[in-house]
Residue frames relative to the residue before (quaternion, step in Angstrom):
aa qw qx qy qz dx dy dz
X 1.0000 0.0000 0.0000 0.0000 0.00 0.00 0.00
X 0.5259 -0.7373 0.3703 0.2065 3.65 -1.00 0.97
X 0.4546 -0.5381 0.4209 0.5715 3.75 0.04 -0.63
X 0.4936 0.7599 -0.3135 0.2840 3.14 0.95 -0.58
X 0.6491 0.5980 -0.0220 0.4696 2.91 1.21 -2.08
X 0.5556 0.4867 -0.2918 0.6077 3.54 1.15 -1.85
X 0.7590 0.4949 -0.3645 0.2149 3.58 -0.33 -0.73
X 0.6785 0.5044 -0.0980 0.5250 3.15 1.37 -0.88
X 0.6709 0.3608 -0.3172 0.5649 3.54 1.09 -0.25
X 0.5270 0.3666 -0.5706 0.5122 4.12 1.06 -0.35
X 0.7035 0.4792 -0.4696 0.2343 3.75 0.13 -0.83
X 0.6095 0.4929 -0.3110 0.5375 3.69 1.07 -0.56
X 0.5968 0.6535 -0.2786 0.3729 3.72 0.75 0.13
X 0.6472 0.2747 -0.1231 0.7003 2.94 1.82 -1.45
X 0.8140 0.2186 -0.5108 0.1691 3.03 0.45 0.36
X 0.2178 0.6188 -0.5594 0.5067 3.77 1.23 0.79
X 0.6776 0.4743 -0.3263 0.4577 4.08 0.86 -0.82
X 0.5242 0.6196 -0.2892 0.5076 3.56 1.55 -0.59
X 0.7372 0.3336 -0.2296 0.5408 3.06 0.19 -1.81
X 0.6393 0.4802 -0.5182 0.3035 3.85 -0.11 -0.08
X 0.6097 0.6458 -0.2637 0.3763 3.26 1.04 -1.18
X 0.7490 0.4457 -0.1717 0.4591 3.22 1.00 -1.44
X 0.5427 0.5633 -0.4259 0.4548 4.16 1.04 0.05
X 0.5771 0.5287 -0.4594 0.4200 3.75 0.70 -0.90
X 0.8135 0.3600 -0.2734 0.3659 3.48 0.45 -1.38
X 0.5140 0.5264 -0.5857 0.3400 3.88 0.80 -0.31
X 0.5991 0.5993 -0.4116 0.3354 3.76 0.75 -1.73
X 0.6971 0.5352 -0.3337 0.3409 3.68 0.84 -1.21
X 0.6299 0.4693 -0.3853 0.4842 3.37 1.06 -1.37
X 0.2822 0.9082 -0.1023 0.2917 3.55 0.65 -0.49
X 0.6664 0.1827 0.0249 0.7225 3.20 0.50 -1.85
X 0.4832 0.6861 -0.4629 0.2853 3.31 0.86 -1.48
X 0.8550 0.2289 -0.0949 0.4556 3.49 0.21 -1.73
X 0.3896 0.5653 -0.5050 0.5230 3.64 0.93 0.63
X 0.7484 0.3100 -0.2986 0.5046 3.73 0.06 -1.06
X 0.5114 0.4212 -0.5708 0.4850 3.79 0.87 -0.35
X 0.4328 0.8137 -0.3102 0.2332 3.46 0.00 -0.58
X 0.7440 0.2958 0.0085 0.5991 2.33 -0.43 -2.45
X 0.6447 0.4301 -0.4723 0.4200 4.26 0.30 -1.10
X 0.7140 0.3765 -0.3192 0.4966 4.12 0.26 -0.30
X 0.7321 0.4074 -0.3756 0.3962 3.62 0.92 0.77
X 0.3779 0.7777 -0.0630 0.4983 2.30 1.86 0.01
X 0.7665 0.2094 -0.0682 0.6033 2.88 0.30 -1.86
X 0.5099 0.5316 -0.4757 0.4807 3.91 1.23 -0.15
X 0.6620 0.4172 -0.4155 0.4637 3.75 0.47 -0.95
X 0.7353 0.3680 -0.4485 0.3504 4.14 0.35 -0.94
X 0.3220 0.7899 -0.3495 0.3877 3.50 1.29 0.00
X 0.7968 0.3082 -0.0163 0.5195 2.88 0.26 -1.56
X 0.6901 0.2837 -0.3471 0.5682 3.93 0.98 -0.09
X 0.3143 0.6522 -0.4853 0.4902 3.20 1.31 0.69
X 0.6401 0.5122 -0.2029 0.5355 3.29 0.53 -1.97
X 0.6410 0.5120 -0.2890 0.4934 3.87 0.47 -1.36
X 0.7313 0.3812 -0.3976 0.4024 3.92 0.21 -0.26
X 0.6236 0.5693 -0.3185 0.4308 3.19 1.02 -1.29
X 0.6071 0.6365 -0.2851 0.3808 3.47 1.07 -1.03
X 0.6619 0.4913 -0.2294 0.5176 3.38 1.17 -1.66
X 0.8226 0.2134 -0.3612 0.3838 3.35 0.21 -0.75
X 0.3521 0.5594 -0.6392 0.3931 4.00 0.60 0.15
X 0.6843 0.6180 -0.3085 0.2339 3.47 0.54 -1.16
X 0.5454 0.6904 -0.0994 0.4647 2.38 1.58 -2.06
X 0.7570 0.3917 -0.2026 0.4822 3.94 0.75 -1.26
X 0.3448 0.7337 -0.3569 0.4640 3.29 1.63 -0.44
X 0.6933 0.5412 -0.0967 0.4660 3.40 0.09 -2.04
X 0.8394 0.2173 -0.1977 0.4572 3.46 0.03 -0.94
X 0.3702 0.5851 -0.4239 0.5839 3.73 1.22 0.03
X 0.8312 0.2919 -0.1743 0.4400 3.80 0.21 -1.16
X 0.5608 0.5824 -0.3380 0.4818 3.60 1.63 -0.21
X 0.3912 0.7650 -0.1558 0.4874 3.27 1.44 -1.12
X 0.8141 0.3287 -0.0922 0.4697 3.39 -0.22 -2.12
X 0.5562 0.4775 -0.3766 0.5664 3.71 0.94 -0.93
X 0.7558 0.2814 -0.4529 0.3800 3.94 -0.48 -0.62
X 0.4810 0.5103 -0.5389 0.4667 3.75 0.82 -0.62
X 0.6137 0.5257 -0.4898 0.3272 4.04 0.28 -1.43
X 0.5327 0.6700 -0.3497 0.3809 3.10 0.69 -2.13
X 0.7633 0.5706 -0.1897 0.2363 2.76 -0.59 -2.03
X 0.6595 0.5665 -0.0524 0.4913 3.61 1.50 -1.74
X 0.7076 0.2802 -0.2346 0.6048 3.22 1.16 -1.16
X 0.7028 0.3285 -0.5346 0.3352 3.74 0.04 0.17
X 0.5511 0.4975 -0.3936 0.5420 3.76 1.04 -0.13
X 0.5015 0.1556 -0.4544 0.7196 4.06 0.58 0.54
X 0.5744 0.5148 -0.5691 0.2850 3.80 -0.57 -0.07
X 0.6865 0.4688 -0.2847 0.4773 3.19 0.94 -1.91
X 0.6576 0.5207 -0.3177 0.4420 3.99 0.78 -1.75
X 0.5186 0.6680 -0.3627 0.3915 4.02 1.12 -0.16
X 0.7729 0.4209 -0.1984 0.4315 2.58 1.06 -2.06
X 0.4744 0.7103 -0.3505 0.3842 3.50 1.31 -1.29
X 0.6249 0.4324 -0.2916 0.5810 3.79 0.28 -2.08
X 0.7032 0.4534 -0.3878 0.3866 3.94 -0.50 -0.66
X 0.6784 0.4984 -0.2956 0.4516 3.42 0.59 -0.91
X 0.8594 0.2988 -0.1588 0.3833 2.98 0.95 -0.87
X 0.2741 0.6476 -0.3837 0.5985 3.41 1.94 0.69
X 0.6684 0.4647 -0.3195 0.4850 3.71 0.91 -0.88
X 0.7487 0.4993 -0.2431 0.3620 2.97 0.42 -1.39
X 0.6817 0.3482 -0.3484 0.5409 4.02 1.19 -0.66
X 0.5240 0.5440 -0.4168 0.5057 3.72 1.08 -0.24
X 0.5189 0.5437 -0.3328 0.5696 3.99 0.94 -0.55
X 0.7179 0.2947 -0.2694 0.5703 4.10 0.04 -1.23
X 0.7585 0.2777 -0.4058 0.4277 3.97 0.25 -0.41
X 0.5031 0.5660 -0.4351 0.4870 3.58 0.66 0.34
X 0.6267 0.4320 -0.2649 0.5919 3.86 0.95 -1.17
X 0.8112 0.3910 -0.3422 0.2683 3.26 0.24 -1.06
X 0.2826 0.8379 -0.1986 0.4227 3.20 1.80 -0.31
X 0.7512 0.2508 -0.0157 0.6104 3.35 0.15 -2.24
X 0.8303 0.1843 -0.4290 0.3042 3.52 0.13 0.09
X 0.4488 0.4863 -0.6270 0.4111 3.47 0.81 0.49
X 0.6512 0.5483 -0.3401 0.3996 3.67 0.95 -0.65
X 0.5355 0.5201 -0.2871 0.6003 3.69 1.36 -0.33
X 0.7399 0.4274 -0.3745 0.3600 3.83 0.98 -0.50
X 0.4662 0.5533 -0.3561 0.5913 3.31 2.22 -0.71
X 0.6774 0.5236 -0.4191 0.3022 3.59 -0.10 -0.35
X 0.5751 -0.5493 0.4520 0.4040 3.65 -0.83 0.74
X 0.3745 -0.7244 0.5760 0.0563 3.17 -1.47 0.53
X 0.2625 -0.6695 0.5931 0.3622 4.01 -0.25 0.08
X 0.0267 -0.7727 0.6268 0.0966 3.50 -0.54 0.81
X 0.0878 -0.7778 0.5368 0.3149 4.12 -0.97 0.10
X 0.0159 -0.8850 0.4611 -0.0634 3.34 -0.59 0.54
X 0.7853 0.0473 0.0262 0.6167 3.85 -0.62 0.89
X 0.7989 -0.2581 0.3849 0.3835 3.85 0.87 0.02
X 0.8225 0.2809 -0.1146 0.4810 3.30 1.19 -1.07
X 0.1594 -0.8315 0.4923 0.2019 3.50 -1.30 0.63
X 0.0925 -0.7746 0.6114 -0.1326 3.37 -0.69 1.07
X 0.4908 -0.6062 0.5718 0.2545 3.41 -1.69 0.83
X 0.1635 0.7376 -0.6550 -0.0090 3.35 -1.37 0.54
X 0.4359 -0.7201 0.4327 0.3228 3.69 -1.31 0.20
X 0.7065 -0.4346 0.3270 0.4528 3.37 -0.81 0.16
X 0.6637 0.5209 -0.2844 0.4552 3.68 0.71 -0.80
X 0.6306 0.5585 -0.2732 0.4646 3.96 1.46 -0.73
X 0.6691 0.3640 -0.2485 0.5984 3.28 1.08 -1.39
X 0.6312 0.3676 -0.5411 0.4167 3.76 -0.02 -0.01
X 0.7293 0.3030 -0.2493 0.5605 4.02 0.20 -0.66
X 0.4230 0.3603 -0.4825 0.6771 3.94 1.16 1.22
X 0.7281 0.5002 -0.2973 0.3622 3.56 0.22 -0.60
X 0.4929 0.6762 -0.1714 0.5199 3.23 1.27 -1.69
X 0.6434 0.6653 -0.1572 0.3445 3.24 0.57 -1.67
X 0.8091 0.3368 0.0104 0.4815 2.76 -0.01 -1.62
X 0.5255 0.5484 -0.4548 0.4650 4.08 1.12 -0.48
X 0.6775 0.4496 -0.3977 0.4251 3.84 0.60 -0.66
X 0.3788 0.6515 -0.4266 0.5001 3.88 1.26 -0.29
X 0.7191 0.5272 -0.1893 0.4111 3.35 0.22 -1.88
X 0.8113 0.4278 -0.0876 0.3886 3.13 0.59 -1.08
X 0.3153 -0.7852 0.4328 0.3111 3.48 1.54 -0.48
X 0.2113 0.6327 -0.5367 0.5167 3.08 1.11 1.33
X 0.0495 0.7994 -0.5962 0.0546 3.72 -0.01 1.19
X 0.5537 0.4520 -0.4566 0.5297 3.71 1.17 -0.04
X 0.6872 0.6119 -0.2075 0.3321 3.31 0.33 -0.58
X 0.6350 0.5609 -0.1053 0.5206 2.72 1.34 -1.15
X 0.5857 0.6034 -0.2462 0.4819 3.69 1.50 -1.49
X 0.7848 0.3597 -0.1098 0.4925 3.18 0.52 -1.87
X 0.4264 0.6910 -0.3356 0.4777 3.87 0.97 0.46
X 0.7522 0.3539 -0.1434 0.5370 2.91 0.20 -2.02
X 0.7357 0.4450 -0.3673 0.3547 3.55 0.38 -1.02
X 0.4125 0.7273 -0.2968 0.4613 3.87 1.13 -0.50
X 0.7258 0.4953 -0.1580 0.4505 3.28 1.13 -1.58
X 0.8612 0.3727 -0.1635 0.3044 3.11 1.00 -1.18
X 0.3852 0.7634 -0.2315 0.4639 2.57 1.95 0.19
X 0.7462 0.4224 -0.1115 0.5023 3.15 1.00 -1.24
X 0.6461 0.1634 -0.0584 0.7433 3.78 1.49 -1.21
X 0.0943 -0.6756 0.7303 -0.0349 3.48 -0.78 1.67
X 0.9028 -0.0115 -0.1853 0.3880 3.49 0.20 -0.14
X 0.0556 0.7184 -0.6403 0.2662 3.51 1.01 1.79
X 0.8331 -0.2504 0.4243 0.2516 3.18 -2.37 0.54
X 0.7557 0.3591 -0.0415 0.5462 3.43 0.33 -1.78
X 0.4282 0.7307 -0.4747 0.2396 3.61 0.35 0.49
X 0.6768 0.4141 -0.2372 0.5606 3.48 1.31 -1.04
X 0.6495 0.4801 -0.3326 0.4868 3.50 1.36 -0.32
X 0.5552 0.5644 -0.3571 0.4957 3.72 1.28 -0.39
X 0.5820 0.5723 -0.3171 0.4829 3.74 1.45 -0.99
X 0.7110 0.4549 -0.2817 0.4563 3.72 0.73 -1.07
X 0.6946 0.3943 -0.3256 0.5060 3.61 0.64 -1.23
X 0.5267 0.4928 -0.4587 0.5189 4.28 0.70 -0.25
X 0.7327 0.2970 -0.3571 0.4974 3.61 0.03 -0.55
X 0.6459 0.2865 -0.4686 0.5302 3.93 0.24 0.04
X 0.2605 0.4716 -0.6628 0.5200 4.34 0.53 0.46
X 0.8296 0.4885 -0.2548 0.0901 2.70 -0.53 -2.19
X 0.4820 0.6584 -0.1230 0.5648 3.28 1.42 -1.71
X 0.8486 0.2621 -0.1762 0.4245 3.52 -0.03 -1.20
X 0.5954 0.3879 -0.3625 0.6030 3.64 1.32 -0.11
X 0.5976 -0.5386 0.4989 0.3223 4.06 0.49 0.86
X 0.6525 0.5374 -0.3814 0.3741 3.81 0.69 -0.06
X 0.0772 -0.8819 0.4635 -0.0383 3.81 1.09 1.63
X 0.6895 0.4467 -0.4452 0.3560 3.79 0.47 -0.18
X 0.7011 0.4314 -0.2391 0.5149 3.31 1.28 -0.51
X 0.5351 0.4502 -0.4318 0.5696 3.61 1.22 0.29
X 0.6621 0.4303 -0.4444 0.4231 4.02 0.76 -0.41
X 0.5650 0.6192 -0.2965 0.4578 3.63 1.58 -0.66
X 0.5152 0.5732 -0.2435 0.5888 3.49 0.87 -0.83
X 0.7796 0.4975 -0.2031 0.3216 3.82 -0.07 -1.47
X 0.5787 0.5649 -0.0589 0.5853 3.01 1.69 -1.65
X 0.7388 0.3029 -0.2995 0.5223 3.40 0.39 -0.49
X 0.4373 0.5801 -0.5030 0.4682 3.89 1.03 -0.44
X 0.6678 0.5834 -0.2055 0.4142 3.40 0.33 -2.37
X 0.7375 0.4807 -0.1187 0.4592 3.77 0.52 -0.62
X 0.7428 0.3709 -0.1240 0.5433 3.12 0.45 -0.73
X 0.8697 0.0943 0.1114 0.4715 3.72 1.23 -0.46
X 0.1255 -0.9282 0.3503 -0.0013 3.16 1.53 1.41
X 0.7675 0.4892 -0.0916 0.4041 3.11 1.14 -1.19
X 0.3823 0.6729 -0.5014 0.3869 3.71 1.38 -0.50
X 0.6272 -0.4848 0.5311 0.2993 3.40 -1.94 1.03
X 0.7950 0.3699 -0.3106 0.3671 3.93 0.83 -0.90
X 0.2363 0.7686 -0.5036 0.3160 3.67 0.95 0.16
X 0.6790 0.4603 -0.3608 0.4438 3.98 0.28 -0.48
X 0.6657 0.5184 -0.2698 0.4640 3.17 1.34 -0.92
X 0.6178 0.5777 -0.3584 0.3951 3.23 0.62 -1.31
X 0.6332 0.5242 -0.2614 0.5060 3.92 1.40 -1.12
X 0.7445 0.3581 -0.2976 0.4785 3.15 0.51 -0.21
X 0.6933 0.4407 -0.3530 0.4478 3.49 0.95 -0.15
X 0.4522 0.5613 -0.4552 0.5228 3.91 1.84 0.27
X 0.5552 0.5334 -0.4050 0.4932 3.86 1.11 -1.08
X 0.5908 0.6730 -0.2671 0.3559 3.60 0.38 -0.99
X 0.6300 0.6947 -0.0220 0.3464 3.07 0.85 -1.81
X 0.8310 0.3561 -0.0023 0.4273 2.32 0.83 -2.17
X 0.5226 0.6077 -0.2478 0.5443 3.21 1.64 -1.10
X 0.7058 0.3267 -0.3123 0.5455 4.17 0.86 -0.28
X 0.6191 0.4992 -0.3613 0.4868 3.59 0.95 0.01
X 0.2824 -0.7806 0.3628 0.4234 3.69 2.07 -0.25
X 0.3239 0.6569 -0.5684 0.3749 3.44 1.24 0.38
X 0.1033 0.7906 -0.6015 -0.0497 3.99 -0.68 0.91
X 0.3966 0.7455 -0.4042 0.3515 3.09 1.08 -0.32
X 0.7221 0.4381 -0.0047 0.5353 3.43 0.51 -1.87
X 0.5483 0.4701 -0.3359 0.6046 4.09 1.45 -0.51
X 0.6604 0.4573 -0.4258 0.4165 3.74 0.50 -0.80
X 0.4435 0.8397 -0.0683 0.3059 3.19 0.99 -1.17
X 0.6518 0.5547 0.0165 0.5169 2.54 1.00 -1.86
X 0.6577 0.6236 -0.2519 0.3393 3.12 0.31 -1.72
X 0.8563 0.3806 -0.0258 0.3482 2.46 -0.10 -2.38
X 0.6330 0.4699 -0.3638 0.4960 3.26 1.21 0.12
X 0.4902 0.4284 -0.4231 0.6302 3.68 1.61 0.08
X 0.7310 0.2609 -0.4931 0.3929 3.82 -0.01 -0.25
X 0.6391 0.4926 -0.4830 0.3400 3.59 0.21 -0.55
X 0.7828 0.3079 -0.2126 0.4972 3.94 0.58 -0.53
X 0.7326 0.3051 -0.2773 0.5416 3.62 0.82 -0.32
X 0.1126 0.8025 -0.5754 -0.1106 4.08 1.06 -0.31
X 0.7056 0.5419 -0.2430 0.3866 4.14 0.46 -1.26
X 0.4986 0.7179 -0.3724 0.3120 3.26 1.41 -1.08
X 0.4263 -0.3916 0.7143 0.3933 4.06 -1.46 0.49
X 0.6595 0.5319 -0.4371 0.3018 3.94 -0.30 -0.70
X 0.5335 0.6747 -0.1409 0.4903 3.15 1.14 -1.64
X 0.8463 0.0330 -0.2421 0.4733 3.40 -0.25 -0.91
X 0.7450 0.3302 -0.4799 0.3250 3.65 0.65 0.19
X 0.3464 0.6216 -0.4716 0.5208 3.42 1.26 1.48
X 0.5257 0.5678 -0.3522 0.5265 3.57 1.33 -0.23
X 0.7912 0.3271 -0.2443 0.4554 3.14 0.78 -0.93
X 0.6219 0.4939 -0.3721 0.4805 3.29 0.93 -0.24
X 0.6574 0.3697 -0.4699 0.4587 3.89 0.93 -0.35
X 0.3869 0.6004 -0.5956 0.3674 4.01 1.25 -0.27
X 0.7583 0.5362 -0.2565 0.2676 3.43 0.15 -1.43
X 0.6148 0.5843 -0.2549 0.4643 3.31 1.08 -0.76
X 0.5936 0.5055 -0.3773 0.4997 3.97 1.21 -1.20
């Protein structure tokens, strides 16, 4: 082999000794800039589920802000529910007294069964109080009162229940206010108008009376004997016996 030759095979030697050397260190640079990389996709990707948490929980505060506002609503609407339920209740309850108060003023307009003297007859509530009214000045020995009452009444109710009783209790006013021709008028017109009433004996015995204070006995006997012959059983009757004894 020449020198020539030698010369040319050390140089091909070093450099196959080169070219090894020089692969280890590309592979390295290499990874090097892979793991930079991968570390800057990374840190871009935890970034960004960074960005993703912050996101979730705004959201997350969102929600409960709007969970929050709803129980306050809630909360609002059952407190007007309850004040709903309350107002209603108490809409019933004044709708309840103006209904009652209603049916019984309407129960006070309505006729009444009234019994009286024996008889039964309808009246309203407004008749039997100014019949009542009436009749307290009686009680009371109020005989003006009583006059200027009854008549008031009969004016107003000409053809009420209490009429034949307004006729008797006017003629004992009348009687009791010393005013005897108009009590025998009164009596007479009772006696007339109502043959059959339970107070008719009386009324006859209170014309004898009358008559017996007007010194008219004649017309008292009269009387009488026309109360015993038609009323004979009557309490009137027998204390018309004694009252015509007194007169003979």
């Amino acid at each position: 082999m020449t020198s020539a030759r030698i010369a040319a095979a050390l140089l091909l030697l070093f450099a196959a000794a080169a070219q090894a050397q020089l692969f280890p260190d590309n592979e390295a640079r290499k990874a090097i800039i892979e793991l930079r990389a991968n570390d800057e996709q990374t840190a871009k990707r935890l970034t960004e589920l960074l960005d993703q948490v912050q996101q979730l929980r705004r959201s997350l505060l969102d929600l409960n802000n709007q969970l929050e506002a709803a129980r306050a609503d809630l909360a609002r609407q059952r407190g007007s529910n309850e004040q709903l339920a309350r107002d209603v209740a108490e809409l019933q309850r004044q709708q309840k007294d103006v209904v009652q108060g209603v049916n019984e003023r309407m129960r006070k307009l309505e006729p009444q069964k009234v019994a009286l003297d024996g008889k039964e007859f309808l009246a309203d509530a407004e008749e039997k109080r100014q019949y009542d009214e009436a009749f307290a000045f009686i009680r009371s020995g109020d005989f003006a009162g009583a006059v200027t009452a009854f008549n008031a009444f009969s004016r107003r109710y000409p053809a009420s229940g209490y009429l034949d009783s307004v006729r008797f209790w006017l003629g004992n006013a009348y009687y009791g206010k010393r005013e005897y021709k108009e009590a025998i008028a009164i009596f007479r017109a009772f006696i007339t108008a109502a043959p059959d009433h339970a107070r008719v004996p009386e009324a006859m015995l209170a014309v004898a009376n009358t008559q017996a204070e007007m010194k008219d006995s004649k017309s008292a006997r009269a009387t009488l004997a026309e109360l015993l012959k038609k009323y004979p059983d009557s309490e009137a009757a027998q204390a018309g016996k004694e009252r015509l004894a007194a007169l003979k």
